[in-house]
VEXLUMMAR-676748 format. One line per field, with one value per residue (C-alpha): residue number from 1; x, z, y. Coordinates in steps of 0.001 Angstrom, whole numbers, plus 500000, padded with zeros to 6 digits. Layout:
<recs>
pos = [NUM; ...]
xx = [X; ...]
zz = [Z; ...]
yy = [Y; ...]
</recs>
This chain:
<recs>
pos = [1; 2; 3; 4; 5; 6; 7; 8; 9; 10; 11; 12; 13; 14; 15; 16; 17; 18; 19; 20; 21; 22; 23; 24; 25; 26; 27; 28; 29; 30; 31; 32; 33; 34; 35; 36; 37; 38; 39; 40; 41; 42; 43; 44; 45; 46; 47; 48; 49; 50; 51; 52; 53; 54; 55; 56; 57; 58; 59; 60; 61; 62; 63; 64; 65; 66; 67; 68; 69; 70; 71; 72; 73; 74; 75; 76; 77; 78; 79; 80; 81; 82; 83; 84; 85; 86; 87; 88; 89; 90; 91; 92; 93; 94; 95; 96; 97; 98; 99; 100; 101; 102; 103; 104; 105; 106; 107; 108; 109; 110; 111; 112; 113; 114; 115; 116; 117; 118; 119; 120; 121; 122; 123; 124; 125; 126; 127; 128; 129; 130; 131; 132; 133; 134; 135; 136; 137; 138; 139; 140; 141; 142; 143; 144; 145; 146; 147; 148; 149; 150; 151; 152; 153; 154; 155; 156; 157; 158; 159; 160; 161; 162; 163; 164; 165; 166; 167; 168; 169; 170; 171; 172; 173; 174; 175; 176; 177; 178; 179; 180; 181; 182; 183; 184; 185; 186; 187; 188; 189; 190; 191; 192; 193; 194; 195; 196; 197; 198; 199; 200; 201; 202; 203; 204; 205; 206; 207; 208; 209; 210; 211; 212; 213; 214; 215; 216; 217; 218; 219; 220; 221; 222; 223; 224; 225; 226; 227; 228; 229; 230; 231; 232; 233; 234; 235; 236; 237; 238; 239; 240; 241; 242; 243; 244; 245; 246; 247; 248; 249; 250; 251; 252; 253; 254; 255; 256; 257; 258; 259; 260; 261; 262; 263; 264; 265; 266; 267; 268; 269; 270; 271; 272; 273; 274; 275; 276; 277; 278; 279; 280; 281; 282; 283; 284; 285; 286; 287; 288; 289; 290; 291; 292; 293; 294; 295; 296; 297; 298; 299; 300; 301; 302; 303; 304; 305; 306; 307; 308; 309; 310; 311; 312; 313; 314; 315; 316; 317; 318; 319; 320; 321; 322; 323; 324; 325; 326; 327; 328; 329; 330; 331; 332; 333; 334; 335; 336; 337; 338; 339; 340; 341; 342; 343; 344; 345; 346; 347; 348; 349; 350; 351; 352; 353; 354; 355; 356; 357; 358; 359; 360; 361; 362; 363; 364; 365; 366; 367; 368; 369; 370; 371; 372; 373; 374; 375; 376; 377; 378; 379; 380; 381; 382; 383; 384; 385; 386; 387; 388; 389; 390; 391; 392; 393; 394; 395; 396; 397; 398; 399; 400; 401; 402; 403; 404; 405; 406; 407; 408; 409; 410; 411; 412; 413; 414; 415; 416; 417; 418; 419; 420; 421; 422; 423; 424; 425; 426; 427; 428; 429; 430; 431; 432; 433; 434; 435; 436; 437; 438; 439; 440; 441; 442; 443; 444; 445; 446; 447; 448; 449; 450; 451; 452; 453; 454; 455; 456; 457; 458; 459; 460; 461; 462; 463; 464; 465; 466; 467; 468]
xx = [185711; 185208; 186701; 189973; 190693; 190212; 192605; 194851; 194865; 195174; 197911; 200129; 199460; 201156; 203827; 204234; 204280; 206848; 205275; 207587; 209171; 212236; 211662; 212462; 215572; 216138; 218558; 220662; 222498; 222128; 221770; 218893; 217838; 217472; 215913; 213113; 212699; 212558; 210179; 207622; 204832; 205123; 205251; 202321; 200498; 201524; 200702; 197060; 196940; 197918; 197227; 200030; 203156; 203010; 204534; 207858; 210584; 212920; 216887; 217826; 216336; 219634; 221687; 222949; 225731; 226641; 226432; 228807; 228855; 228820; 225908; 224042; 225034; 223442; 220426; 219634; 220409; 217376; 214637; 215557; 212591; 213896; 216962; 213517; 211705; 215333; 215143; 211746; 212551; 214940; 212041; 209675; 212492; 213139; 209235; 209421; 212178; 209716; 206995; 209329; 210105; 206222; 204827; 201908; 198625; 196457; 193189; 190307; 187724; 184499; 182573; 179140; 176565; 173430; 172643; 168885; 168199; 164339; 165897; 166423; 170282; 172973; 175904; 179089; 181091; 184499; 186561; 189949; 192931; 195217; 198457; 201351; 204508; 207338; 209708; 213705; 214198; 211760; 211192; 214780; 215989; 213346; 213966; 217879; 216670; 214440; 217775; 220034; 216847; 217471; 221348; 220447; 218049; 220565; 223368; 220669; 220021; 224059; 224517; 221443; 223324; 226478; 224805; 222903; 225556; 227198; 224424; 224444; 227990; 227638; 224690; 226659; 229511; 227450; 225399; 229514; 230605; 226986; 228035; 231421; 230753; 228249; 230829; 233536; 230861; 229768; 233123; 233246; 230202; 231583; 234963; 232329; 230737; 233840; 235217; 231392; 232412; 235648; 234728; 231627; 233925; 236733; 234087; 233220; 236679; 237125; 239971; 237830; 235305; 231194; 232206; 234081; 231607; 228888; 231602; 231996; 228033; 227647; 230431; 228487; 224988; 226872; 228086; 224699; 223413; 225848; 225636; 221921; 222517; 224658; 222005; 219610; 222090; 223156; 218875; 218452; 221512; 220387; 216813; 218702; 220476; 217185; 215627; 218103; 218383; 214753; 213584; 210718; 212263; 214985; 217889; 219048; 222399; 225687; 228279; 230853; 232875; 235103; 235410; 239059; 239873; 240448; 238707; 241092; 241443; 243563; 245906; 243967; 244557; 243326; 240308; 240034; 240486; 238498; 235532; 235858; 235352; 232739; 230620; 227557; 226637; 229398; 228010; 224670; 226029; 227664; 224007; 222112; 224910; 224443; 220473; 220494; 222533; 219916; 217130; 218182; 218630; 215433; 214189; 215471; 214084; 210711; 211164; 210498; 207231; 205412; 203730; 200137; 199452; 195711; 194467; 191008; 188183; 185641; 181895; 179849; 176011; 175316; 178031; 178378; 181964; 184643; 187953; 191095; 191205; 194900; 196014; 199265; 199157; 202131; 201797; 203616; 206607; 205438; 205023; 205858; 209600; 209845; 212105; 211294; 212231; 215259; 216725; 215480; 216871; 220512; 220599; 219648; 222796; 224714; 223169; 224039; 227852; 228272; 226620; 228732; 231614; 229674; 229192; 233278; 234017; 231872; 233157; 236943; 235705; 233836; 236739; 239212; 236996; 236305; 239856; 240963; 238562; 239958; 243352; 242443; 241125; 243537; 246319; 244287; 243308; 246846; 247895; 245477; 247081; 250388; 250377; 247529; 245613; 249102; 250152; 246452; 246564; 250005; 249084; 245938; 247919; 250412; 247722; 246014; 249077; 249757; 246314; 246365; 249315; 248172; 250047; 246695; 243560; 240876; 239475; 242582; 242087; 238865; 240222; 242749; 239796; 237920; 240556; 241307; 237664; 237233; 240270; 238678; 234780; 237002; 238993; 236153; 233953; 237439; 237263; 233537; 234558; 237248; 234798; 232016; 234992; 235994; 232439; 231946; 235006; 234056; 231264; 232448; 234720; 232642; 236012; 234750; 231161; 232216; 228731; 227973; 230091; 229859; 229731; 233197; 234798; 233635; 236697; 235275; 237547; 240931; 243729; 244545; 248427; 248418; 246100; 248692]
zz = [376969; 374065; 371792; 373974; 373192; 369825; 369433; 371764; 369481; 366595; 367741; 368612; 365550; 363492; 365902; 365686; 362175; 361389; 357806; 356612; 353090; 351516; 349977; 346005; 344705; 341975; 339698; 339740; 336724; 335720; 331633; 332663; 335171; 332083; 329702; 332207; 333876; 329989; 327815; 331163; 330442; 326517; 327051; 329166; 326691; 323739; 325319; 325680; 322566; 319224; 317497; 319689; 317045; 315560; 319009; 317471; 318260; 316033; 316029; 315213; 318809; 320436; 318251; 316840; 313712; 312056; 312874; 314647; 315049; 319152; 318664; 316830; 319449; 322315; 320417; 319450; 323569; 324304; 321226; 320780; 321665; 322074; 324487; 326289; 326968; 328148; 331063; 331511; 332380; 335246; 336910; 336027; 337476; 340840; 340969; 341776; 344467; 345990; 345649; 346228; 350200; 351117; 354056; 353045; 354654; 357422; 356890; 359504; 360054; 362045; 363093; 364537; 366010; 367239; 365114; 365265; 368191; 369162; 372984; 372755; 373444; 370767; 370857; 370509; 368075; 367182; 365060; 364583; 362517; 360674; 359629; 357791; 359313; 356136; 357521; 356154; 355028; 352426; 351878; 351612; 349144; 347129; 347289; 346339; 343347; 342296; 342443; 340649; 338197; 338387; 337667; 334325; 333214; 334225; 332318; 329434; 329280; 328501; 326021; 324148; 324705; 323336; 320305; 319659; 319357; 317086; 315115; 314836; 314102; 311361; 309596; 310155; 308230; 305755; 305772; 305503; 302477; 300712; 300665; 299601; 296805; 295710; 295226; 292998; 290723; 290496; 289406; 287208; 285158; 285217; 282848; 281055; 279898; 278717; 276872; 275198; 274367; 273104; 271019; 269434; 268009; 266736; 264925; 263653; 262438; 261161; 262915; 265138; 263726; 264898; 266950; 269281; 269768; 270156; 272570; 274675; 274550; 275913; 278737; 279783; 280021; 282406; 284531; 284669; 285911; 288154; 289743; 289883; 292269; 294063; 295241; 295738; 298064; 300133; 300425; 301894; 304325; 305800; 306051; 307577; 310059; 311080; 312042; 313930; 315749; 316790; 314884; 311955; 310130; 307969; 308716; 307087; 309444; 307981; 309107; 310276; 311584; 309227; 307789; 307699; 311619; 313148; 316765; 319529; 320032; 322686; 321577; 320789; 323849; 326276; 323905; 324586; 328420; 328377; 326575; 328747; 332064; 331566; 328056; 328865; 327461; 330065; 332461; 331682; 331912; 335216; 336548; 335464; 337251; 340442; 339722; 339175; 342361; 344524; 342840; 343997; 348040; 347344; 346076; 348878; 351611; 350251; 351572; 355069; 355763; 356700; 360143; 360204; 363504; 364835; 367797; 368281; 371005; 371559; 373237; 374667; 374701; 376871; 379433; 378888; 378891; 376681; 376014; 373508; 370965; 369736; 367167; 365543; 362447; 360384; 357231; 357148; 354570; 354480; 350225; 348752; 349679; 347116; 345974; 342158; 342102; 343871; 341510; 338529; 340125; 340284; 336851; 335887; 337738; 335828; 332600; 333638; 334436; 330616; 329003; 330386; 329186; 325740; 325881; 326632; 323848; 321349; 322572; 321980; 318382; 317787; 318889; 317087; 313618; 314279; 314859; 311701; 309586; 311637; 310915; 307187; 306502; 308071; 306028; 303109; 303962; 304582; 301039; 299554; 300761; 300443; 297036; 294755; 295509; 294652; 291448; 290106; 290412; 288864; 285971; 285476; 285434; 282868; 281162; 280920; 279854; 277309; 276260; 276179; 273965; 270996; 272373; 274349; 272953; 275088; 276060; 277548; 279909; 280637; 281817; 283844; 285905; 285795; 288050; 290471; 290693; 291360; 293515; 296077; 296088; 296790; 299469; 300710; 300917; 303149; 305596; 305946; 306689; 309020; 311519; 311556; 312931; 314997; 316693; 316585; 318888; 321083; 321320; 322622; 324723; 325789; 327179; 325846; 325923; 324930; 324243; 328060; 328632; 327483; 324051; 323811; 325342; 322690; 322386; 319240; 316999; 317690; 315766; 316772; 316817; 319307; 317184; 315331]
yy = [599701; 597779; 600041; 601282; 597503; 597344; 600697; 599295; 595453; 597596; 599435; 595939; 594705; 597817; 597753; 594191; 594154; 596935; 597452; 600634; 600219; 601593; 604708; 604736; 605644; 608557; 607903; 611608; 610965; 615124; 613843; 611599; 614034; 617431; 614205; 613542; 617092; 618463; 616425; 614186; 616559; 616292; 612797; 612405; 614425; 612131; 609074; 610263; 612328; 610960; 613824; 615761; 614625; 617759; 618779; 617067; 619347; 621168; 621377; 625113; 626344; 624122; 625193; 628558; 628864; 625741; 621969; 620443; 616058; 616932; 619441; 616967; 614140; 616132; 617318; 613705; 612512; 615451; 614490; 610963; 609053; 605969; 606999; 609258; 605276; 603918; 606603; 606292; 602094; 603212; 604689; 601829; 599548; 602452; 602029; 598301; 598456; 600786; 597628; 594801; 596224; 596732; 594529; 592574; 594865; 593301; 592563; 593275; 590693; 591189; 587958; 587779; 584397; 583917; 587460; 587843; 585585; 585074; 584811; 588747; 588481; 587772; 585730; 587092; 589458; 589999; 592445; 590417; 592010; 589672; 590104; 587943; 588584; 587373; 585457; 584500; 587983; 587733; 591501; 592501; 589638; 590712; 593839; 593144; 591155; 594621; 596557; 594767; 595377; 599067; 598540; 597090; 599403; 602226; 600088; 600034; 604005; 604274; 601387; 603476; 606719; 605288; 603107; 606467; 608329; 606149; 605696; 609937; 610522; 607949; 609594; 612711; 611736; 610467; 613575; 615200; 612561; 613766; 616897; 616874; 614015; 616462; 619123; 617008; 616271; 619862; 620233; 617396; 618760; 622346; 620313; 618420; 621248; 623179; 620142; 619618; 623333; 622809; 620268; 621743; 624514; 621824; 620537; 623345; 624354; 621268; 619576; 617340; 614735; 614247; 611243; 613584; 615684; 612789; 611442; 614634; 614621; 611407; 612574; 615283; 613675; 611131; 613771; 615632; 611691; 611157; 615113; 614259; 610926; 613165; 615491; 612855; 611546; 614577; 615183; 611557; 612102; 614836; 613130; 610455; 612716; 614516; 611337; 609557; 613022; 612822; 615468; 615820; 618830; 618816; 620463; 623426; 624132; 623851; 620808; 622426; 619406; 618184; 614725; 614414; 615857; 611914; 611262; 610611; 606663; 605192; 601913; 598354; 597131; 600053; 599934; 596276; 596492; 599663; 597229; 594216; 596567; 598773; 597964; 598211; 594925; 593322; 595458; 593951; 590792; 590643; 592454; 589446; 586988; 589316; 588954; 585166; 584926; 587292; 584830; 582200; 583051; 584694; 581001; 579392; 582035; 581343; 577677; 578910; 579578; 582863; 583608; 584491; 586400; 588030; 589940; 591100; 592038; 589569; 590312; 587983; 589803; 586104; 586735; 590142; 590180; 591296; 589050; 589373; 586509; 586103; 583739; 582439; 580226; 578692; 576151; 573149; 572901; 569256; 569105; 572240; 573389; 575471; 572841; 572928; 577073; 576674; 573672; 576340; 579790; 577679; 576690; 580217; 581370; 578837; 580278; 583624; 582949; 581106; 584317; 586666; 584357; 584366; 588342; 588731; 586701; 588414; 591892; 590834; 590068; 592767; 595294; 593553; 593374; 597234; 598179; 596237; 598572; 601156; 600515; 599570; 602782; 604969; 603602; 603887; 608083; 608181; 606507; 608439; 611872; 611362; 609241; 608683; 612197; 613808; 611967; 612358; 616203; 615909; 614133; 616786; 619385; 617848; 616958; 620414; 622164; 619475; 620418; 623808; 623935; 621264; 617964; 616074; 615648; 616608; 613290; 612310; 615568; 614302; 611205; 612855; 614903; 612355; 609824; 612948; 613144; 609402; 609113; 612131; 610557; 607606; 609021; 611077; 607612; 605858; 608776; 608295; 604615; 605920; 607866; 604566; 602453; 604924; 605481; 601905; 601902; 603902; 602630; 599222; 601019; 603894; 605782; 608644; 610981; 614451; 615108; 615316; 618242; 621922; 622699; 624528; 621240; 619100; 616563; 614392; 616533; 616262; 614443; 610961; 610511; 607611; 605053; 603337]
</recs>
């Protein structure tokens, strides 16, 4: 008898108390999704293995035939580590949701008197379960507040894809410029050494003097310096590249996207609007105003107190009877109203609303200081193409043929190659300025992630006509 009662308490209290939670929420984003699904195991295995960063994956297995700046943009979104940790916080952040919605447990107490009693009869016993039944909507405000937590880590994976992939198209220019610097002064030494040539045997014939061959000497040595830099360069680009990819190799695979095809920007002010609605840091922004706002009801909700209800069988070994103690306790909001949280959790929301203000306003100058670099640098690749690069290869090869038949001595040739080699490092350097505003762009903007589709529908190529 005793114990149909105790089932049969039991059973009102769990029925009473209602304590399901919300189940946790998955974010299904399908890039997240191949990030997690892909690399959880490896990462489980680092974090309890140091010695398991040899297990640092390489590019070439993702990609087959030369380099593009999209190929590199996806392989760095699947061995970046830090974009990896990003997605891992959404599911820290789904994880508390989960936490935020569970009912306090009950708690079973079991009483006994007059244990050991020289009479030969004990007093009475009692198995009493307690439970705290959360008043004011406790459970789901706080549960609110632990979504609008999972909002901003998701808006926090996609600023990190974005500022990644800026940060990767950048260091693949660069890796582009390298490259392409190092080939002028290739060149530059391959004339240096011919005029060295040339005038080793005037001097030898007699119509040119030692100075001019010192002088041509001296030429070339600066060349050879200056091709030396060069490779340096390209080797720390490409060193560059690999890491920001994610990736402890080098990479051997050709770039095959060129320097001078311009992304596809919309006008200033669609990039502008574009930024002000759905930049992740706005998006962040407006999150934490929601938050603050979800706070505070939650502050104020916890001014209510909480119910404290218990049921439980009771024996009496004297009377030999069995009885149902039930209990309902409540504290007294008499001192602590939770005033102080609530006056703190309002002036957080007031906080909040400013920043996002503050955020809007540094956007608006961040877009317009990019698109003025933007629209610096395009005039300048365009200036450069259809005047100085023209005149400078016009005035070598006046030069040259002035050379070739007596009327130019051959240091003024070597001026001449050198300014049309100049004049391309310099134009090459612009263009390589050129793509950085334009990532930065879209960065801020983040109208466009090519990198999420296919390969063959990789959009980051194409000719802007509409940018001016």
């Amino acid at each position: 008898m005793n114990m149909k009662i105790w089932l049969a308490a039991a059973t009102g209290v769990v029925v009473l108390t209602g304590c399901a939670g919300p189940l946790s929420q998955k974010w299904d984003d399908p890039l997240y999704r191949s990030i997690q699904e892909q690399y959880r195991q490896r990462d489980r295995t680092a974090s309890g293995l140091a010695s398991s960063m040899h297990a640092i994956p390489s590019i070439e297995p993702m990609v087959h035939g030369p380099l593009r700046v999209g190929d590199a943009i996806r392989a760095a979104i699947h061995h970046n580590p830090e974009l990896r940790s990003a997605g891992y916080l959404v599911d820290a952040a789904s994880g508390r949701v989960h936490q935020a919605g569970l009912y306090p447990n009950p708690s079973l107490n079991f009483e006994a008197e007059a244990v050991g009693s020289d009479a030969g009869s004990g007093g009475e016993t009692a198995y009493v379960i307690e439970q705290e039944i959360v008043l004011g909507g406790k459970l789901r405000k706080a549960r609110s507040v632990a979504e609008s937590d999972v909002l901003a880590a998701r808006a926090g994976f996609v600023a990190q894809e974005y500022a990644l992939a800026t940060r990767v198209t950048r260091a693949y220019f660069a890796g582009v410029s390298a490259q392409e610097q190092l080939q002028k002064r290739e060149e530059l030494v391959a004339l240096a050494s011919q005029l060295r040539d040339a005038a080793t045997s005037k001097v030898v014939a007699g119509t040119a003097t030692m100075a001019d061959q010192l002088r041509a000497e001296v030429v070339h040595e600066q060349a050879l310096i200056e091709l030396d830099s060069a490779r340096f360069e390209l080797e720390s680009a490409m060193e560059v590249l690999a890491s920001t990819i994610g990736v402890d190799s080098g990479i051997d695979l050709e770039l095959e996207s060129s320097i001078e095809q311009f992304p596809d920007l919309p006008s200033r002010e669609s990039l502008l609007s574009a930024t002000l609605e759905v930049n992740s840091r706005i998006s962040l922004a407006r999150i934490a105003v929601e938050r603050a706002r979800r706070t505070h009801k939650l502050a104020r909700s916890n001014a209510a107190p909480d119910l404290v209800a218990s049921i439980g069988p009771r024996y009496s070994d004297i009377d030999s009877e069995t009885t149902i103690d039930v209990g309902l306790s409540i504290e007294i909001p008499l001192f602590d109203r939770n005033q102080g949280e609530i006056s703190a959790t309002l002036a957080e929301r007031l906080s909040a609303s400013a920043k996002l203000r503050g955020v809007q306003l540094e956007l608006i100058a961040e877009v317009s200081k990019a698109w003025s670099l933007y629209q610096s640098s395009y005039a300048a690749v365009h200036r450069f193409r259809d005047q100085l690069l023209p005149k400078a290869e016009k005035t070598l090869e006046l030069t040259r043929q002035a050379y070739q038949s007596g009327k130019s001595d051959y240091l003024r040739l070597l001026d001449a190659q050198q300014v049309v080699v100049q004049s391309h490092i310099s134009y090459i350097r612009t263009l390589e300025q050129l793509q950085s505003a334009a990532a930065l762009l879209n960065e801020l903007s983040q109208t466009q992630a090519p990198w999420r589709g296919p390969r063959n529908e990789d959009h980051t190529e194409r000719r802007s006509n509409n940018h001016e």
